[in-house]
N, C-alpha and C positions, 0 to 999 in steps of 0.2 A: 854436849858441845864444849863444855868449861871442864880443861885438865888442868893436873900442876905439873911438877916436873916430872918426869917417869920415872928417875931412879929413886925419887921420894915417895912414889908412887908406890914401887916393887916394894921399897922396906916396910911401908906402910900397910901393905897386903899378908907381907910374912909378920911384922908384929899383930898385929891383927890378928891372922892363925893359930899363933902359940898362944892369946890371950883366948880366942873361942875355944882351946880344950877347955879351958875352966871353968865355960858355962859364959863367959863378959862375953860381952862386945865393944873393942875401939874406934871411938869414930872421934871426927875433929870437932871441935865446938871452940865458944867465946861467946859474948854477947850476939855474934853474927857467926860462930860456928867456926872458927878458925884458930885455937890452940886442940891440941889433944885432951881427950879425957876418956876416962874409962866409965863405963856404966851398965847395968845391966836392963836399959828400960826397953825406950822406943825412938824412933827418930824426931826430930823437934818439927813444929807445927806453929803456924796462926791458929790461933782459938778465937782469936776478935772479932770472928763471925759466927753467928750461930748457923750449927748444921741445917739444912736443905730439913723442913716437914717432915715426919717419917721413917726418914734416915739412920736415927740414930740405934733407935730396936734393932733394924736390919743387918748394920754395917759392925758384928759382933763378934768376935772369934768364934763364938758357941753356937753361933747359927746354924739350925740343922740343916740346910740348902749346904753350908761349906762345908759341914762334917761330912755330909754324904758323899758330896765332890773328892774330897783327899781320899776316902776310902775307894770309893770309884777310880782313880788315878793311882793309888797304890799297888790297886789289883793288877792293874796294867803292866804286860812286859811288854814296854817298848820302847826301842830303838829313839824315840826324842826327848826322851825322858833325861833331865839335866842332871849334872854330875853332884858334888857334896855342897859346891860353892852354895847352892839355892835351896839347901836343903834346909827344913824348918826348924830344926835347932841351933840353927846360925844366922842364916843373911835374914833369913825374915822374921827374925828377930828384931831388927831394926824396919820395923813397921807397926803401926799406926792404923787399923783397919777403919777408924771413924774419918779420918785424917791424911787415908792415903794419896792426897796429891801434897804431902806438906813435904820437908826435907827428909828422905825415906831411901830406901832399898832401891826406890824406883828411878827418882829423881834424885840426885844430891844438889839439890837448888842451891844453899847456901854454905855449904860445909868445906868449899873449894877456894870461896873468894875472897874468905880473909875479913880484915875488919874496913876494907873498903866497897863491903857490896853494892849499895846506890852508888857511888859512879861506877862502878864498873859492869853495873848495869842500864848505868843511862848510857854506857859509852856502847853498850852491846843492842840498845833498844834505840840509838841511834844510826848505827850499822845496817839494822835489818828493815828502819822505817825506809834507810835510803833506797832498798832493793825491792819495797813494795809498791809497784806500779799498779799493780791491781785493789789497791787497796782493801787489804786482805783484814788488816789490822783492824779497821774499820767492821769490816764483814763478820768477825767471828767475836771481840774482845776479850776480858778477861774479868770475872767476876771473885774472883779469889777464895771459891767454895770447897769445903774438903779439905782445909787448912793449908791452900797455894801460898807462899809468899808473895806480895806484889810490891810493886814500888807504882810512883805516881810523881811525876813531870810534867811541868804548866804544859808543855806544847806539843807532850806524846804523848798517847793512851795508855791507858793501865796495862800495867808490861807483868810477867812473869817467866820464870823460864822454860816451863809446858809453851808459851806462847812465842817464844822467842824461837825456842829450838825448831819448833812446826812450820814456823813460818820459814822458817830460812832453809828448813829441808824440802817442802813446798815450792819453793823458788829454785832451788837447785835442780829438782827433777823438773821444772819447768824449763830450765835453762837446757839440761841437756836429753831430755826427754820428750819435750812438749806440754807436760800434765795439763797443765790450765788450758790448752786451744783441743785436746782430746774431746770429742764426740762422744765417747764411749772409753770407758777406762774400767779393771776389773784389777784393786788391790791386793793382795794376803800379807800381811805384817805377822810376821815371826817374832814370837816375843815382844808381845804387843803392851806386856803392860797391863795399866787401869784403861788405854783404850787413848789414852792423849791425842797420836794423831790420827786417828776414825775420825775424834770428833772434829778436829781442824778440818780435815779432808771435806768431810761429809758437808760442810759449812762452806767452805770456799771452792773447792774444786764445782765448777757445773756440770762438767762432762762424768764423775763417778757415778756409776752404774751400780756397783757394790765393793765395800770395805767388810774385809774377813779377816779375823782377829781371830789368831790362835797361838797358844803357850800352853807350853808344858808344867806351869805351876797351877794346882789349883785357886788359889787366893788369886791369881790374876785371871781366871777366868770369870769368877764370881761377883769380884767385884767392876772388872769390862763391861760384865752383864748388867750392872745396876748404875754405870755410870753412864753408858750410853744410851741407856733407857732416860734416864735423867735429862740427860740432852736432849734428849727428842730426836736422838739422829738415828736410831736401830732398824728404821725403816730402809735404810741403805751400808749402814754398820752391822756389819752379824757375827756374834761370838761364838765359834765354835771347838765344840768338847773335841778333847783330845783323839778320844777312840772312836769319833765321828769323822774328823777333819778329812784324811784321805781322798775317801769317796767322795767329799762336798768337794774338796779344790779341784778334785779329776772334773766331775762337772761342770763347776765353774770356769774353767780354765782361766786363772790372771795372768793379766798383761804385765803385769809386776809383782815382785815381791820386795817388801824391804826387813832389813834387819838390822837394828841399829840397837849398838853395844849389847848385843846379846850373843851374838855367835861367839863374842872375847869374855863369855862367860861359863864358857859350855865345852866339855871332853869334846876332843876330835872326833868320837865313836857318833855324837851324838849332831855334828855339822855335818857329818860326811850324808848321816840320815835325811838332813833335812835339805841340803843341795842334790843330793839323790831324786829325794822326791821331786822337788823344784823344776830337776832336768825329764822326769819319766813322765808327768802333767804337763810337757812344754810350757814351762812361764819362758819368756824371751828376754827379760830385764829382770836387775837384780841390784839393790842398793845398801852398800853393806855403809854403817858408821862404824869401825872398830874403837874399843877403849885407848889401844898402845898407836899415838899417832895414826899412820898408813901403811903398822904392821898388822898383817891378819895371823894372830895368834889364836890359839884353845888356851884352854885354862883345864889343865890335866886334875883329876885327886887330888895328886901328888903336889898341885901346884905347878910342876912344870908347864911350860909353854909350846907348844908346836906351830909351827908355818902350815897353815891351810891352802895356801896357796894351790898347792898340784889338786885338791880335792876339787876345787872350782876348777880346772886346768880339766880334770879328764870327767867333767861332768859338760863340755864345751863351755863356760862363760870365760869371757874375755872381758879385759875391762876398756871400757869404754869412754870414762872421762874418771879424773880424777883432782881436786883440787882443796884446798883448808875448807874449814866450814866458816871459817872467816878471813876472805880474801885480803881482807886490808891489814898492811902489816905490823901498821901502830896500834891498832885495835886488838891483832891477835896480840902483842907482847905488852901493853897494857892489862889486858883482863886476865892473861895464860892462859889463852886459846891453844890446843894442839891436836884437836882432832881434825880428822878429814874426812868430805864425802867420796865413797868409791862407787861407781856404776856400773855394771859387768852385762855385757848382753850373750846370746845364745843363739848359731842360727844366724847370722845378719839381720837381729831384732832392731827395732825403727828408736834410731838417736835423733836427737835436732844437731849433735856436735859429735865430731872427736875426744881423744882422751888428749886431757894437756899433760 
């Protein structure tokens, strides 16, 4: 939900590049993660909680459940399988497996905002309390386990940005969706991650029937599986392996799928696969967040970029509503908000709105 500028952006992705042949990795830091520096660790994290019982044995690079998962996934030729950007001697190298909801590969919680992250996230935890009518915030909160960053305000709940982002994509597909008044709703999140919004969903939505979390990285399927177990939400959240997935969504068929900054992480070869699928399962809704504003770009090898655009175009989705992910305009240019939500339907799939 939290960009910076794009053109600092781009330079930022090509320096970064030339420094990962060397084995680094450059990310941004300061007391709050906002000068540059080079390093070769892991992404930065709260430790001022001790890990969840258990936890710690399991949640291990060397853990023979993950080993077996990458070599199972390796085997694999297929078509969803992500390009070099997420390959494991690079991106996930900035990861934290004890720690992974802290500032990581997954989320960059705090590495965007500078040296004024509490306000700018009271000002963004006041944004999204405005648009919670349902009292959402209340329903799910935020415990700060896994090394989340949180902040804490007399008169708003324990805010994070897993929490802030959910909620507000939440309310958007409610807005031009329905989600919260559904009866019946049937999710697949593409590149889902450690499982972030399964667990929101799974907590606030009444009407989910099932949330289906699947990614083409192994580490994120591993740890999905250990986090929404954790939650207690797996009973309605389900992680599914890669060279399973097909058959289960044909089954299942959802009512939606979302993909938020993943498709802008991913070769064209590999969206084309995964809107392909989307369109041959009939899902009828489709909610892309891309990283470049309300451009829908790939992210080539090569680093080049391409317009996905026509690949949704002759798989039928249209888009359907489109708007910032932070409407309000001093709040967006306060924090340097510049993403947007895109909704794309298929078929005359059931909107509550138009596109703005």
């Amino acid at each position: 939900m939290i960009a910076v500028n794009h053109y600092t952006s781009r330079i930022f992705l090509t320096v970064r590049y030339l420094v990962g042949l060397f084995g680094l990795t450059l990310t941004r830091t300061s007391t709050e993660l906002s000068s540059f520096r080079i390093h070769a660790g892991h992404g930065r994290h709260d430790d001022s909680r001790p890990l969840p019982d258990g936890t710690a044995a399991v949640l291990d690079d060397r853990n023979p459940d993950l080993e077996a998962l990458r070599a199972r996934y390796r085997r694999l030729d297929s078509p969803f399988r992500p390009g070099r950007f997420w390959r494991r001697s690079r991106r996930l190298r900035d990861l934290n497996l004890k720690y992974f909801r802290g500032d990581n590969a997954y989320v960059w919680q705090l590495r965007q905002l500078g040296d004024n992250a509490r306000l700018k996230f009271f000002l963004l935890a006041r944004y999204v309390s405005s648009l919670d009518t349902h009292k959402l915030l209340e329903r799910t909160g935020e415990d700060g386990a896994f090394g989340c960053w949180t902040f804490d305000f007399q008169e708003l709940p324990t805010v994070s940005r897993d929490l802030l982002d959910s909620m507000n994509e939440i309310y958007f597909l409610d807005h031009h969706w329905g989600l919260l008044s559904r009866t019946e709703a049937t999710v697949v999140d593409i590149g889902a991650g450690y499982g972030r919004l399964a667990h929101r969903m799974v907590d606030c939505v009444p009407g989910l029937t099932r949330y289906l979390c699947v990614d083409a990285i192994p580490e994120s399927t591993f740890l999905s599986e250990h986090y929404l177990r954790h939650r207690n939400v797996d009973h309605k959240a389900t992680v599914l392996r890669l060279d399973e997935m097909e058959d289960r969504l044909a089954a299942e068929r959802p009512d939606l799928a979302v993909n938020i900054h993943s498709f802008s992480e991913m070769p064209l070869s590999a969206i084309e696969a995964w809107i392909g699928l989307l369109a041959r399962i009939g899902v009828p809704a489709l909610m892309i967040v891309p990283n470049e504003g309300d451009r829908l770009l790939s992210l080539e090898d090569d680093y080049l970029r391409v317009d996905f655009t026509p690949v949704l175009e002759r798989n039928g989705y249209v888009l359907a509503a489109r708007e910032p992910t932070v409407a309000d305009p001093d709040v967006r240019d306060l924090v340097g908000v510049g993403d947007w939500f895109m909704l794309f339907t298929r078929g005359g799939g059931d909107t509550t709105s138009g596109a703005s």
